[in-house]
C-alpha positions in Angstrom: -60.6 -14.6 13.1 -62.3 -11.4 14.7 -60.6 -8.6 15.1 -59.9 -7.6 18.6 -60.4 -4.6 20.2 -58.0 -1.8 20.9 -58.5 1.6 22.9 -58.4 5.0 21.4 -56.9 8.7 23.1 -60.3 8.5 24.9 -59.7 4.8 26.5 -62.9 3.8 24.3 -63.3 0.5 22.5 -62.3 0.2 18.4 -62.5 -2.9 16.9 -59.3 -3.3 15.0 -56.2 -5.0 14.8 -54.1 -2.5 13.3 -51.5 -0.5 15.5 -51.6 1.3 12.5 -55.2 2.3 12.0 -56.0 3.7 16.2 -52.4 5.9 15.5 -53.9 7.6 12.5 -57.3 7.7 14.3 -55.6 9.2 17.1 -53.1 12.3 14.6 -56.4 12.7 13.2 -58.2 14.0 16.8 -54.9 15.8 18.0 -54.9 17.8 14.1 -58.9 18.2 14.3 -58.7 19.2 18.0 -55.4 21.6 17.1 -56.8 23.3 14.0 -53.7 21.6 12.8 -53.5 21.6 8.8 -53.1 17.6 8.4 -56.0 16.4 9.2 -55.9 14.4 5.9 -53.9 12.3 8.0 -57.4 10.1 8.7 -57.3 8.8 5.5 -54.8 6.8 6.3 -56.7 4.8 9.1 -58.8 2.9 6.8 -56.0 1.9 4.6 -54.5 0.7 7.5 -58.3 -1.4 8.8 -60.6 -1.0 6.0 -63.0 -2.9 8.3 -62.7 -0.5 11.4 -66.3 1.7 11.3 -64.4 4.3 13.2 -62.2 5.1 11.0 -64.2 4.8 7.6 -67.3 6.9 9.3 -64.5 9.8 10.5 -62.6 9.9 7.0 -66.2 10.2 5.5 -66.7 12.8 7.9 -63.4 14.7 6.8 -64.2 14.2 2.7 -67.5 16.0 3.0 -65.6 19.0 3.3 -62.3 17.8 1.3 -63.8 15.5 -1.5 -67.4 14.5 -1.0 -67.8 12.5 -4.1 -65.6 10.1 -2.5 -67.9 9.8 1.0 -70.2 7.4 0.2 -67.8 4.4 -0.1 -66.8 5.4 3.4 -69.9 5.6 5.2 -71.3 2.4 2.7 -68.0 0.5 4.3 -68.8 1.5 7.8 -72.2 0.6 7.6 -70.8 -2.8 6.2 -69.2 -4.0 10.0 -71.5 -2.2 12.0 -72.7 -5.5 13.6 -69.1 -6.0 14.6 -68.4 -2.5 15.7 -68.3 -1.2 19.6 -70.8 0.4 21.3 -68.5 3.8 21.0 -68.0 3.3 17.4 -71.9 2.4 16.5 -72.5 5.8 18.4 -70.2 7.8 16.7 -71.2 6.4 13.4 -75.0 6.9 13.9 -74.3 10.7 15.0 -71.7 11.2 12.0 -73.6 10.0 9.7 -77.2 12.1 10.3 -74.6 14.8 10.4 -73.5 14.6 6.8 -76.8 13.7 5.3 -78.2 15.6 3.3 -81.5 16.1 4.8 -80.5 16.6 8.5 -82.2 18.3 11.2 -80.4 20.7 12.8 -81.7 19.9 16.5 -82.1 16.3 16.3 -78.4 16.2 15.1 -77.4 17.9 18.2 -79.4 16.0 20.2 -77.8 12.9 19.0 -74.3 14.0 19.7 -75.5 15.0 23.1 -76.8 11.8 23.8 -73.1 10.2 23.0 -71.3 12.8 25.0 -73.8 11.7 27.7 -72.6 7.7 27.2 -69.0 8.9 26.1 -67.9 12.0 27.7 -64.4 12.0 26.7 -64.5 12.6 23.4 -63.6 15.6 22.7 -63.4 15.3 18.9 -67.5 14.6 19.0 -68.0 17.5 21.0 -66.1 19.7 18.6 -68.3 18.6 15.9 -71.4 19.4 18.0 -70.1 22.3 19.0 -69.5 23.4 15.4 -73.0 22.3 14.3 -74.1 25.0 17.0 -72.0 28.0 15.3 -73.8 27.5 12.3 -77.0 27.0 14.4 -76.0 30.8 15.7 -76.9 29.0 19.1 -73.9 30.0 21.2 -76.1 28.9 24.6 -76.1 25.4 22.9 -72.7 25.0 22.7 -71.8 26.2 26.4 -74.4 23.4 27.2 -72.4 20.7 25.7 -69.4 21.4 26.6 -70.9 22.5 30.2 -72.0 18.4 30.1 -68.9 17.2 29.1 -66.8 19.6 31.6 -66.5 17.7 35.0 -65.1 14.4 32.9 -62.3 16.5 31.3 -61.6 19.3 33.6 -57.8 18.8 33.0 -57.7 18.0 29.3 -55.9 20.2 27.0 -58.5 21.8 24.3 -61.4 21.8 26.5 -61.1 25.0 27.8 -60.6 26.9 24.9 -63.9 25.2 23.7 -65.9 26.7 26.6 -64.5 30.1 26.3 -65.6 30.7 22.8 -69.4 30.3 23.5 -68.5 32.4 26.5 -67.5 35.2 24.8 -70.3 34.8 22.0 -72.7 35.1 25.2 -70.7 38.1 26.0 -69.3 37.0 29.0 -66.2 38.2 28.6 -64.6 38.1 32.1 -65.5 33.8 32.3 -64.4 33.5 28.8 -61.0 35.1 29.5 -60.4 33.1 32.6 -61.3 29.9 30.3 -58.8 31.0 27.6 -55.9 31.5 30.1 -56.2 28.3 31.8 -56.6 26.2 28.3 -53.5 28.7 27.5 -51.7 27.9 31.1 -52.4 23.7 30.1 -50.8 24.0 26.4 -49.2 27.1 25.5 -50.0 26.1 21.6 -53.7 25.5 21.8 -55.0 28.1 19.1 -58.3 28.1 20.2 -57.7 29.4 23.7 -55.0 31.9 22.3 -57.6 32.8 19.8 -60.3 33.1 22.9 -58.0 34.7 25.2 -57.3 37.7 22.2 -61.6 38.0 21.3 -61.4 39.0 25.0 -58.8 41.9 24.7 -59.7 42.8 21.6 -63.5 43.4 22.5 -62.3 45.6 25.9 -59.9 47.4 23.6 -57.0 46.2 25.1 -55.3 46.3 21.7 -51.6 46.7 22.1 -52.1 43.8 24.9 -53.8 41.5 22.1 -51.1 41.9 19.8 -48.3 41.8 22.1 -49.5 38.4 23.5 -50.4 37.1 19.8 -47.2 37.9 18.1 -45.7 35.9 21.1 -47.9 33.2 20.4 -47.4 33.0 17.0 -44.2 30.9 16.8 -47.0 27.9 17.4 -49.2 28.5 13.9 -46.7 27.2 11.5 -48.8 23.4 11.8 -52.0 25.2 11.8 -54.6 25.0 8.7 -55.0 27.6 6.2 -58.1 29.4 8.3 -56.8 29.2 12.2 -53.0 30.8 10.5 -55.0 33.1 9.1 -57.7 34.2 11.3 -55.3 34.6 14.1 -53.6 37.3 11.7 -57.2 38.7 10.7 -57.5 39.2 14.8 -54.0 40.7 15.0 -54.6 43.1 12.1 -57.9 44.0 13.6 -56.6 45.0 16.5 -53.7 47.9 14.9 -56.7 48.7 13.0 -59.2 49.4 15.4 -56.0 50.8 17.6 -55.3 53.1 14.7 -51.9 52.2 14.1 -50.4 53.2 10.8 -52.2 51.9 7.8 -49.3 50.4 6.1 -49.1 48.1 8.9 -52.4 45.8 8.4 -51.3 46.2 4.8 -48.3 44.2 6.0 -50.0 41.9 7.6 -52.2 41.1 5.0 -49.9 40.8 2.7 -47.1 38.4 4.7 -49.6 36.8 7.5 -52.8 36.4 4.9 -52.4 36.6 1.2 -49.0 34.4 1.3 -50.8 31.9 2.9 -51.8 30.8 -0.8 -47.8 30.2 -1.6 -48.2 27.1 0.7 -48.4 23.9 -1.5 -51.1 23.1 1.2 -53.3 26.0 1.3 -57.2 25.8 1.5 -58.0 29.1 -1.1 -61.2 29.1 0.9 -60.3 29.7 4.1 -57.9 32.2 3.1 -60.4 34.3 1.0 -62.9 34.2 4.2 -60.0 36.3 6.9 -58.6 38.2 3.0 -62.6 39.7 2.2 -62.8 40.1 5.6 -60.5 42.3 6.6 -60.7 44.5 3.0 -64.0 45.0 3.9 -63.3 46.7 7.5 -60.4 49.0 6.1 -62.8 49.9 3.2 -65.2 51.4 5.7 -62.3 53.3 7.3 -61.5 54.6 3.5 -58.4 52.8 3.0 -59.2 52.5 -0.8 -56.3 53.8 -2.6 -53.7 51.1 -0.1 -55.8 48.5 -0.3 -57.5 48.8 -3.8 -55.2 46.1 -6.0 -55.9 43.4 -3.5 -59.9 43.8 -3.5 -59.0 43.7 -7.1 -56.5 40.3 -7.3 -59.1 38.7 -4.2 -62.0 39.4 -6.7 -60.5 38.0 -9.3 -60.0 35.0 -7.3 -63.6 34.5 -6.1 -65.1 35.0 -9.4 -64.5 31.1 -9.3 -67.6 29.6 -8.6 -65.9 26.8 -6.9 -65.4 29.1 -3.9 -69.8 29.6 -4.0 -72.2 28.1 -1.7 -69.6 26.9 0.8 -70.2 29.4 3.8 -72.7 32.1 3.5 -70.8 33.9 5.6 -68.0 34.1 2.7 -70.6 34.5 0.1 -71.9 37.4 1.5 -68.4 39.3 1.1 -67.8 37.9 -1.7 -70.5 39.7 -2.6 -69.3 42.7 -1.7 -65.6 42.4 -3.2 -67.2 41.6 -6.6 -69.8 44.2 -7.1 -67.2 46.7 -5.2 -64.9 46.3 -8.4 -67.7 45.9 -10.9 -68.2 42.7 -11.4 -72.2 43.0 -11.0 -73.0 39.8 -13.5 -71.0 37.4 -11.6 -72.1 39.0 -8.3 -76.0 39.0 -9.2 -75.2 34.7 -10.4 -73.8 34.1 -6.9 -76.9 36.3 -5.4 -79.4 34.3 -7.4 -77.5 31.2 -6.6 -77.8 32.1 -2.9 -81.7 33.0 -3.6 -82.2 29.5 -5.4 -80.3 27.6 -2.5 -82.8 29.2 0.1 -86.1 28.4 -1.9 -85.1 24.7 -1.7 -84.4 24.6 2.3 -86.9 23.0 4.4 -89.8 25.4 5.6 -88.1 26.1 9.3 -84.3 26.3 7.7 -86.3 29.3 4.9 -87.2 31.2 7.7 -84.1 30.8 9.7 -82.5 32.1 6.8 -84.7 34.8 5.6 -82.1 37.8 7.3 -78.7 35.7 5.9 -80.1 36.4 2.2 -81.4 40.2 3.1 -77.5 40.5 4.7 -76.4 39.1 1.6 -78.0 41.1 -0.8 -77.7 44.6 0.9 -73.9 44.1 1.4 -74.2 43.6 -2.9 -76.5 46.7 -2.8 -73.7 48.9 -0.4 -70.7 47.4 -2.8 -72.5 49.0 -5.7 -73.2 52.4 -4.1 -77.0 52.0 -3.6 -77.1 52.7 -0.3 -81.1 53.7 0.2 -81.7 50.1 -1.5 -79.0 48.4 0.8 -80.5 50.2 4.3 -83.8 49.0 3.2 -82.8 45.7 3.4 -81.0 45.8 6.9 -83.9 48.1 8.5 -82.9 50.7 10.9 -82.9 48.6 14.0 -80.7 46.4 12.7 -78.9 44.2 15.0 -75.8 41.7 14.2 -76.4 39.5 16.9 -79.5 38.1 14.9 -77.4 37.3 12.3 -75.2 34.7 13.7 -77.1 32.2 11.3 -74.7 32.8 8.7 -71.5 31.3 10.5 -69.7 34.4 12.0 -68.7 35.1 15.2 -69.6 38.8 16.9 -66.3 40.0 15.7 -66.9 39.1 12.5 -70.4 40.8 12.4 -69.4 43.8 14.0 -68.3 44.8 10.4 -71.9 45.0 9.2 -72.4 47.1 12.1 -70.4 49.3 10.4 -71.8 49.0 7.6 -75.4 49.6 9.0 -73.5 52.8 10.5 -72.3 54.0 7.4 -75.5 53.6 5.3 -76.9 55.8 8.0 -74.5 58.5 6.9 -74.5 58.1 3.9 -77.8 58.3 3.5 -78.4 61.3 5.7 -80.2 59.6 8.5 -77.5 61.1 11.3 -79.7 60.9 14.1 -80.6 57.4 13.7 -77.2 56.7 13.1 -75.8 58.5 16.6 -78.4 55.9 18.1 -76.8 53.2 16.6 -72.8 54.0 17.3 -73.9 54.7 21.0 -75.3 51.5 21.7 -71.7 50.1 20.0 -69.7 52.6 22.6 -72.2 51.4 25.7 -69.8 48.2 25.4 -66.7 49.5 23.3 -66.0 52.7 24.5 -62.1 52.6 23.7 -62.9 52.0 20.3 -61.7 55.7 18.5 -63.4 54.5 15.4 -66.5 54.7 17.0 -66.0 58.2 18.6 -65.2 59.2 15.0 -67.9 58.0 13.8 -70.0 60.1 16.4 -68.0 63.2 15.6 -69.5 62.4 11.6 -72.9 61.9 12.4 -73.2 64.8 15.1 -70.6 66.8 12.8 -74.0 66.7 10.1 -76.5 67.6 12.6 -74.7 70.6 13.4 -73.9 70.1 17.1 -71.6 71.3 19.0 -70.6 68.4 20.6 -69.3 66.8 17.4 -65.7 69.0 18.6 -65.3 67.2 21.8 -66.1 63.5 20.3 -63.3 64.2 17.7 -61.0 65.1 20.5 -62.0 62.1 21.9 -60.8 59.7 19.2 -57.7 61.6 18.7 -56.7 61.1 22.4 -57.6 57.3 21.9 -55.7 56.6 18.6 -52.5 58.2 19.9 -53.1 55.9 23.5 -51.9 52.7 21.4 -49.7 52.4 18.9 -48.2 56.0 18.7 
C-alpha cells in the first residue's frame, strides 16, 4: 500500500506514513534553524520511515559533518524511492545531494538551492544551507540575495530575520543589519542568531558595555545551543571587555567558565570549541596578555596537536597554526601546513586560485607564531586587507584579528609609517576602539612625533569610558 502523504513545518508534501518520522524531521529544522545542539535528533526520522527521501537525504546531510562514513547508505536509500518521493522532497534531495559530493561546484550548488527556494520558499532550513554555502563562498552579497528572495513569503517567521542581518553586517551595513536583528529578536527573544547579529552591530560601533549588558541578559537562552553558537556568543562577549579594556582577569574568566568548560559537557563538539578557544588567545596575545593566558595556549595546543581536528575549517587550521608553532611545536605545525599545501594542489583550477591568499594567511600566521616576522609580512604584503580573506570561513570580526596582526608585523618590523596607514583606515570606521589609538600612539611613538602624546591620551580616556 503507498504511503500517503503528510505535510512538514513548511505545509510541503512528504511521503510517509509515520507521525513519527515528519516530528523528528520537524526537531530537526527547529535545532538546525536554533543552533540548537541536538540536531542528531534527525537520525531518528529514518528509523521511524526508512522509505521517506526527506528524511534519509537530510540525516545524510547531517553525517557529513558528524560521521561521513555512514552517508552513503543514506543518500543510496534516498535515491532508492525517489520515484515515489514529492516534488519538494525530489528538490531537496537533488540540491542536498550536489551539496555533499565531493566534486561540487560552488556556484552551480547555489544555483540549485536558489532554484528550490524559488519553487519552495518556505523552507527555511534550505535556505540556511545556501546561506552557509555562501560564507564559505566569502560572498556575503549572495546570501542577502537569497534570503532577499525568500523574504516577502516569510516576513513574520521567526529565524528569518536574523538570517538577513548577518550578510547585512558582512556588507557593512550596520544600521539595516541592527534593525533586522532587533525585529528577529522582538519575534523570539531566544533566536541566537539575531542576538548574535544584534551584538556584531554594537560591538563593531564600540558600543561595548551595551553589547555585554544585552548579552549577558540573553544568555539564560544558550543552555540548548551547540558547542560553537554557546561558545561564540561568549567569544563576542569576551571581545567586547577586551576591546573595552576591562580588567584582564575578566576574559580570562570567561574563557575559562563560558569557553573551555564547554568540553566538560558529555555532548561537546572539541572542534567548535577550539575555533572561539584559538580565537580569542590569539587577540589577547597581540595585546601581550602572555604571562595570564600562557597555560591555556599551552593545554589548547596540546589539544589540537590531534590531527583529527585538521582539515575541517581553514579558518581553524590557520590558528591552529599559530597556537602550535607559538608554544614550539614547529613539526606538527609544518605537517598541518604541508597538509594544508597538499589539500590546495588537488582543488580544481578556479577553487586553487580562490584559495591562493587562505594558504599565504595560513602560513604567515605559522611564520608570526615563530617570531619571523619579515618572512610572515612578506606573505600578507603591505596592503593587506581582511576583507579578501573571507574565503577561509570567518566573519569580519573574526578577521579583524589578522588585521592586528598585519599591524603588529608592521611594528615589529620597523615599518611605522606604513603601519600608521594601516590603523587609520581601522579608526576611519572604529574610532572608539582604544586599542587602536594605542596602537597609533606605538607606531607614531617610533617615528618620533609629537603627536604620539595626544593619541595615548586618547586611549586612556576611552578605556576608562567603559568598564572602569
Amino acid at each position: 500500500m503507498e504511503a500517503e502523504m503528510k505535510l512538514d513545518k513548511w505545509g510541503y508534501q512528504v511521503r510517509t506514513s509515520s507521525d513519527a518520522c515528519i516530528s523528528a524531521i520537524n526537531s530537526y529544522y527547529h535545532q538546525l534553524l536554533s543552533y540548537g545542539r541536538k540536531r542528531s535528533v534527525i537520525l531518528e526520522a529514518p528509523k521511524s520511515d526508512p522509505e521517506c527521501v526527506l528524511a534519509n537525504i537530510l540525516a545524510a546531510h547531517f553525517l557529513c559533518s558528524a560521521d561521513s562514513s555512514r552517508a552513503p547508505d543514506f543518500i543510496n536509500a534516498a535515491k532508492s524511492h525517489l520515484d515515489c518521493a514529492s516534488s519538494y522532497e525530489k528538490a531537496v534531495f537533488e540540491a542536498v545531494r550536489y551539496l555533499i559530493s565531493p566534486d561540487r561546484d560552488d556556484d552551480l550548488s547555489v544555483q540549485q538551492h536558489s532554484e528550490l527556494l524559488r519553487d519552495f520558499p518556505k523552507d527555511l532550513v534550505s535556505l540556511k544551507r545556501a546561506q552557509v554555502l555562501a560564507f564559505y563562498m566569502g560572498q556575503p552579497d549572495l546570501s542577502l540575495k537569497l534570503v532577499q528572495q525568500v523574504l516577502p513569503m516569510n516576513d513574520h517567521e521567526e529565524y528569518i530575520y536574523g538570517m538577513l542581518a548577518f550578510p547585512l553586517l558582512e556588507l557593512g551595513r550596520m544600521e539595516d543589519a541592527e534593525k533586522a536583528g532587533k525585529k528577529g529578536y522582538e519575534i523570539n527573544k531566544d533566536d541566537s542568531w539575531s542576538q548574535h547579529a544584534i551584538c556584531h552591530v554594537y560591538q563593531y560601533e564600540c558600543r561595548f558595555k551595551e553589547a555585554v549588558e544585552f548579552m549577558v541578559n540573553c544568555a539564560r537562552s544558550w543552555g540548548s545551543l551547540s558547542s560553537f553558537m554557546y561558545t561564540h556568543n561568549w567569544w563576542h562577549v569576551a571581545l567586547c571587555y577586551l576591546e573595552g579594556h576591562a580588567p584582564m582577569e575578566k576574559i580570562r574568566d570567561i574563557y575559562d567558565e563560558c569557553i573551555w568548560k564547554e568540553l566538560e559537557r558529555s555532548d561537546a563538539t572539541a572542534v567548535e570549541v577550539y575555533l572561539n578557544a584559538a580565537g580569542l588567545l590569539l587577540r589577547v596575545y597581540i595585546r601581550g596578555a602572555h604571562d595570564i593566558f600562557k597555560d591555556r595556549l599551552n593545554d589548547l595546543a596540546n589539544c589540537v596537536t590531534d590531527q583529527a581536528f585538521w582539515f575541517l575549517e581553514w579558518h581553524l587550521d590557520i590558528l591552529i597554526l599559530w597556537a602550535l608553532s607559538c608554544t614550539g611545536r614547529f613539526n606538527k605545525a609544518e605537517d598541518l601546513l604541508e597538509g594544508l599545501k597538499s589539500r590546495v594542489s588537488m582543488m580544481s583550477q578556479k577553487k586553487q586560485q580562490q584559495m591562493h591568499r587562505g594558504l599565504a594567511l595560513a602560513e604567515a600566521l605559522y611564520k608570526y607564531g615563530k617570531g619571523d616576522y619579515k618572512e610572515a609580512l612578506e606573505l600578507l604584503g603591505h596592503k593587506f586587507d581582511a576583507v579578501n580573506y573571507k574565503i577561509i570561513g570567518a566573519s569580519d570580526e573574526q578577521l579583524d584579528v589578522f588585521t592586528e596582526v598585519h599591524i603588529t608585523l608592521l611594528l615589529e618590523t620597523g615599518e611605522a609609517s606604513a603601519a600608521i596607514q594601516a590603523i587609520e583606515k581601522q579608526l576611519n570606521k572604529r574610532k572608539g576602539a582604544p586599542f587602536l589609538w594605542s596602537l597609533l600612539e606605538k607606531a607614531c611613538s617610533i617615528l618620533g612625533r609629537a603627536e604620539a602624546t595626544s593619541y595615548g591620551q586618547k586611549a586612556k580616556q576611552l578605556e576608562a569610558a567603559y568598564f572602569t
